[in-house]
C-alpha positions as CSV (number, residue, x, y, z in Angstrom):
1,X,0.0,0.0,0.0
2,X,1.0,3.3,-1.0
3,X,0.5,5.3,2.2
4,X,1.0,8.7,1.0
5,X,-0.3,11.4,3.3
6,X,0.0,14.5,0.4
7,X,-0.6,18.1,1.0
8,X,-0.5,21.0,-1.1
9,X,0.7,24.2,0.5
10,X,0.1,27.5,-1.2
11,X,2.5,30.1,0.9
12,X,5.5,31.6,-0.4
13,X,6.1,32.9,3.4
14,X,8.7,31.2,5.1
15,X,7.0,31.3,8.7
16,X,3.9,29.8,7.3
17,X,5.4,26.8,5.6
18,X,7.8,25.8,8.5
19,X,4.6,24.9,10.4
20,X,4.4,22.0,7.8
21,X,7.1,20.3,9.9
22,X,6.8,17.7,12.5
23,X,3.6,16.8,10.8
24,X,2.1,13.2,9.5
25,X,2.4,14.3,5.7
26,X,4.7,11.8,3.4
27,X,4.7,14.7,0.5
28,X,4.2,18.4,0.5
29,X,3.6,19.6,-3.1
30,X,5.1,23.6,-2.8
31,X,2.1,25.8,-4.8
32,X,2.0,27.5,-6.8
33,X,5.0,28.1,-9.7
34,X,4.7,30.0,-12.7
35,X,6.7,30.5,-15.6
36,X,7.1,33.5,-17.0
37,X,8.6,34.2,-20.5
38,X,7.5,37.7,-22.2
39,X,10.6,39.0,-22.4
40,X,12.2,35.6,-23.6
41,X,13.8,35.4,-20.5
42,X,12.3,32.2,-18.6
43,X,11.9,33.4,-14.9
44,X,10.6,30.9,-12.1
45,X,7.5,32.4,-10.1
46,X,6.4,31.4,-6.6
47,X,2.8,32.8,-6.9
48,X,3.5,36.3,-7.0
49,X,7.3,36.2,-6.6
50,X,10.3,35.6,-8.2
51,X,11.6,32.0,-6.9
52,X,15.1,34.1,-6.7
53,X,13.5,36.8,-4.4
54,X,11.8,34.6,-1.9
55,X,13.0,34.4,1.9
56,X,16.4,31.8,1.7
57,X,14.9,30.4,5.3
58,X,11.7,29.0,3.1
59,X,14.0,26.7,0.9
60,X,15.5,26.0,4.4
61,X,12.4,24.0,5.5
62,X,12.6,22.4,2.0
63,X,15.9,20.9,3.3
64,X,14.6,19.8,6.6
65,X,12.0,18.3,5.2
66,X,13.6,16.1,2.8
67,X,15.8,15.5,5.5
68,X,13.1,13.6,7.9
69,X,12.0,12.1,4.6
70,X,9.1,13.9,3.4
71,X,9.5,14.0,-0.4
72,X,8.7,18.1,-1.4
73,X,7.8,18.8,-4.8
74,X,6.3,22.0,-7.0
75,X,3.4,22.3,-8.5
76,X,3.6,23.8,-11.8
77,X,1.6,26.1,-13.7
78,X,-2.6,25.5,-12.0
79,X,-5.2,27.5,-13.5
80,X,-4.1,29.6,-16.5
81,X,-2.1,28.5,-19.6
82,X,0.7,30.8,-19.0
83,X,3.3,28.2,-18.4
84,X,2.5,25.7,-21.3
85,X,2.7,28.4,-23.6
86,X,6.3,28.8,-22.4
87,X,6.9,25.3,-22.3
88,X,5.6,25.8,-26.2
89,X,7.4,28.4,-27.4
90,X,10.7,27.1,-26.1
91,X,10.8,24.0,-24.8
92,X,14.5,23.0,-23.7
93,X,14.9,27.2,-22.3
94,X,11.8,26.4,-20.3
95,X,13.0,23.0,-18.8
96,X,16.4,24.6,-18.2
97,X,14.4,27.4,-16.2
98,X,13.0,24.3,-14.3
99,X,16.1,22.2,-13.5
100,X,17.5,25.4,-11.4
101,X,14.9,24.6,-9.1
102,X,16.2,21.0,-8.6
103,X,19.8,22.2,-7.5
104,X,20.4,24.0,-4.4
105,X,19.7,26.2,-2.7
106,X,15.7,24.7,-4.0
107,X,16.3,21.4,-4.1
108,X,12.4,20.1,-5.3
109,X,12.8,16.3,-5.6
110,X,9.6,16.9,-8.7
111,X,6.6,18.4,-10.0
112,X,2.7,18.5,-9.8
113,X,1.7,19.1,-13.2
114,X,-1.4,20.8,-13.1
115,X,-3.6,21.5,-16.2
116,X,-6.5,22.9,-15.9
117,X,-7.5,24.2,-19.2
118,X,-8.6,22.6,-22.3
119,X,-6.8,21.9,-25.1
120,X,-4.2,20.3,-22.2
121,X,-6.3,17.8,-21.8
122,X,-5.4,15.9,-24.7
123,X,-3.2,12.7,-24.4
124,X,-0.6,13.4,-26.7
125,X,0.5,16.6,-25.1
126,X,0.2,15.2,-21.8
127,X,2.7,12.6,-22.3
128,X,4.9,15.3,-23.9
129,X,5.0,17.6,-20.9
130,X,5.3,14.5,-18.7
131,X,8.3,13.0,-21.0
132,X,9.9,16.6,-21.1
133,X,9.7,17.3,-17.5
134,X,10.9,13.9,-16.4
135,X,13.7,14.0,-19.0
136,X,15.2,17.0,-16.9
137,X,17.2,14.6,-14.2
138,X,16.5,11.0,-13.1
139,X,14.2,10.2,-10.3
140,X,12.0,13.2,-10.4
141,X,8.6,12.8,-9.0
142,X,6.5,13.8,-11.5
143,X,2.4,13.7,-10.9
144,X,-0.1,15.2,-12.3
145,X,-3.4,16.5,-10.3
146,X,-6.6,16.8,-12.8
147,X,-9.8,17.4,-12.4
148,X,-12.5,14.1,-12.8
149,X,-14.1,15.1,-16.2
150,X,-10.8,14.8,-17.5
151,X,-9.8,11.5,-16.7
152,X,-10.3,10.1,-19.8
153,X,-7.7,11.7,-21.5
154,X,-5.6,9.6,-19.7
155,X,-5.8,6.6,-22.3
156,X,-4.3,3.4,-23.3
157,X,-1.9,6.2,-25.6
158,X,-1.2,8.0,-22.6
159,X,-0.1,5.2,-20.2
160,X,1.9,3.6,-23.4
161,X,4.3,6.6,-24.1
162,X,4.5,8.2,-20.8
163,X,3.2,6.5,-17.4
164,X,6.6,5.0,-16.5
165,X,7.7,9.0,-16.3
166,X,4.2,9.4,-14.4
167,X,4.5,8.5,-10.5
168,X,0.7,9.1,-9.9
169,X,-2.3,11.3,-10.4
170,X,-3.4,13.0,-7.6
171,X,-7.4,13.8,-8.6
172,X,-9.5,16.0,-7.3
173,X,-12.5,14.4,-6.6
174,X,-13.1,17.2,-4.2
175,X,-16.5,16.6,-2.3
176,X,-17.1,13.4,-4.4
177,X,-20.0,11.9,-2.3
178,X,-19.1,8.6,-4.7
179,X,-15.6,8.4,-4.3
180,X,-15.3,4.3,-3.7
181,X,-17.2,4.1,-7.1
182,X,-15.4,7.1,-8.8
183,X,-12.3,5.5,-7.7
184,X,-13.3,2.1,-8.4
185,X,-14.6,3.2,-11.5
186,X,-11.1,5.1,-13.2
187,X,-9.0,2.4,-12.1
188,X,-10.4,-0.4,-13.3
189,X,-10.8,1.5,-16.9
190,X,-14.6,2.0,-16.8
191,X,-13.8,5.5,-17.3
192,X,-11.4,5.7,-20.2
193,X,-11.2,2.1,-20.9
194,X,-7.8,1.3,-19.5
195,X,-7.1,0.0,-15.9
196,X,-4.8,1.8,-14.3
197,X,-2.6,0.3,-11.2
198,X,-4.2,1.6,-8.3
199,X,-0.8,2.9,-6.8
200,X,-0.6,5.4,-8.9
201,X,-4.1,7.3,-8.2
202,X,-4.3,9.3,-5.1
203,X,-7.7,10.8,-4.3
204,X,-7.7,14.6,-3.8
205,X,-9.8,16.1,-1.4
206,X,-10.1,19.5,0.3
207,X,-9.4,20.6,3.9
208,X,-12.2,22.8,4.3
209,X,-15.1,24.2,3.1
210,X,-14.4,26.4,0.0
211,X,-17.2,28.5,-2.2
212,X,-17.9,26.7,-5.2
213,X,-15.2,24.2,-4.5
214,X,-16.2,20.6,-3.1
215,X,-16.0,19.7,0.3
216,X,-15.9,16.0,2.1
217,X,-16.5,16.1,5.6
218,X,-12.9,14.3,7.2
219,X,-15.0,12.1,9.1
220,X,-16.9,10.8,5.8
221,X,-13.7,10.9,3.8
222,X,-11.9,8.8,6.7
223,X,-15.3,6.4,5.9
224,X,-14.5,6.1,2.4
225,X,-10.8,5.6,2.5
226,X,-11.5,2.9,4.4
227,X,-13.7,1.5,1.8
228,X,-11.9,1.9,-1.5
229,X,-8.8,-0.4,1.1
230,X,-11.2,-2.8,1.0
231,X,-12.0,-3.6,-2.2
232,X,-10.7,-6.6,-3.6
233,X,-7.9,-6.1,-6.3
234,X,-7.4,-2.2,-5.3
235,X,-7.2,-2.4,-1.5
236,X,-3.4,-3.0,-0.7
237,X,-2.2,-0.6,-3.9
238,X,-4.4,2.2,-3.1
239,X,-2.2,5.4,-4.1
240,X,-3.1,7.4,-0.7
241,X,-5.1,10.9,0.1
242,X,-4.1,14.2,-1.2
243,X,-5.4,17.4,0.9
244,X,-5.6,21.3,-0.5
245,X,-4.2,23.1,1.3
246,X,-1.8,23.1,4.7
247,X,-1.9,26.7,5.0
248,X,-6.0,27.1,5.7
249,X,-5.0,24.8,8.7
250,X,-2.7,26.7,10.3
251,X,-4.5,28.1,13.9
252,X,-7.7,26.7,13.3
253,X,-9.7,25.9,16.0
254,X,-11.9,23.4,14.0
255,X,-10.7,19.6,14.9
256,X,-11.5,18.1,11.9
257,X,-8.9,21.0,9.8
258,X,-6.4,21.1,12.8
259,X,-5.7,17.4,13.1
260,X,-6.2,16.7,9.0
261,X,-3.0,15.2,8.9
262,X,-3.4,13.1,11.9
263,X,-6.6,12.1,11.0
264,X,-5.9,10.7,7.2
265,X,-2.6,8.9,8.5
266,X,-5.1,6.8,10.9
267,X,-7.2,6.1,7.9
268,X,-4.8,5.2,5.6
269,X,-3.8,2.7,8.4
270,X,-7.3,1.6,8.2
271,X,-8.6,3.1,11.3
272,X,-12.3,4.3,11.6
273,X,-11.5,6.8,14.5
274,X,-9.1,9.9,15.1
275,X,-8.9,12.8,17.4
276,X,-11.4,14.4,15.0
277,X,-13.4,11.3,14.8
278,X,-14.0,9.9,17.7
């Protein structure tokens, strides 16, 4: 079984993301990173910020997380088409651009490639921005995180020219009141017709309530977990749980956001109950 415990974490403040540490999370995916190329210079993003111009102590925590083995990876590009037009225009300046945030002081073991806008959605150009990305050093993590309608795009092409560059999808089925069938469903290949190995989907869910973005309650979730682990022939390679986003965690006084990470580790251990779910 998989295990992972993933959480995205949109900050670029260094104070905010050390509070990641110490936590029950196996990956924190760094959000979000933009690539900027109007001037044909390709310049690294951090949300708002230059990558170069952000606080040195936030790639610090980078460092000690890696070093109590929590695997840290970027996620690249989101909402927007901004940085697969750069990727377009000049593909080996743009990975170049990318492989700088591999080496120190960075130090990102991979990237979350996020597309959000059709035409991306095609299978073709999927595996090409998985290949190219994953032909930047060896053992980069690279996933993906789409959205459900667009799961079948991921095809028998797909998985034939670029899932052994493709560590897993990370799919936001966020407030999917189905999710053991949805799941069920895409790995077995009723939804684009090609089974896919359970150890590399990893259902996405959300923290908290968000306006017009779904929401699971953590005690339901926990529920569900526990019920795709069940299921013959998926149970034992279930891919894990991937939460957005660590920073609306930070200080709340709600148990079931304060204690997510507690709370998905016990279900992913197949526990019913947790310090939010008693």
């Amino acid at each position: 079984m998989a295990n992972r415990n993933i959480i995205w974490c949109q900050t670029s403040d260094a104070s905010a993301f050390a509070k990641v540490q110490g936590k029950k999370y196996t990956h924190v995916i760094i959000s979000a990173l933009h690539m900027h190329c109007d001037s044909g210079n390709y310049v690294m993003y951090l949300n708002d910020t230059p990558v170069a111009q952000i606080n040195p102590a936030f790639w610090k925590v980078v460092t000690t997380l890696r070093t109590a083995r929590v695997t840290v990876t970027g996620l690249l590009a989101g909402a927007g088409n901004g940085t697969w037009d750069c990727i377009q225009k000049n593909p080996p300046k743009a990975m170049a651009a990318l492989k700088v945030l591999t080496d120190a002081p960075y130090h990102l073991q991979g990237f979350d490639l996020d597309f959000e806008t059709p035409p991306i959605y095609d299978p073709k150009l999927l595996a090409s921005y998985t290949n190219l990305v994953a032909g930047i050093r060896p053992g980069l993590v690279i996933t993906h995180a789409p959205i459900p309608s667009m799961l079948s795009a991921y095809d028998k092409s797909f998985w034939q020219s670029a899932g052994a560059n493709l560590a897993w999808l990370n799919v936001q089925w966020y407030g999917e009141s189905q999710l053991v069938q949805q799941y069920s469903d895409f790995v077995t290949g009723k939804t684009s017709g090609t089974a896919v190995d359970p150890a590399k989907v990893v259902a996405g869910a959300t923290v908290v309530a968000q306006q017009g973005v779904g929401y699971t309650d953590l005690c339901q979730l926990m529920t569900m977990v526990n019920a795709i682990q069940k299921k013959p022939g998926i149970g034992q390679k279930f891919g894990g749980v991937a939460g957005w986003e660590f920073t609306q965690t930070i200080g709340s006084q709600n148990p079931k956001v304060a204690n997510w990470d507690t709370c998905i580790a016990a279900a992913l251990q197949g526990q019913t109950k947790c310090v939010a779910c008693p």
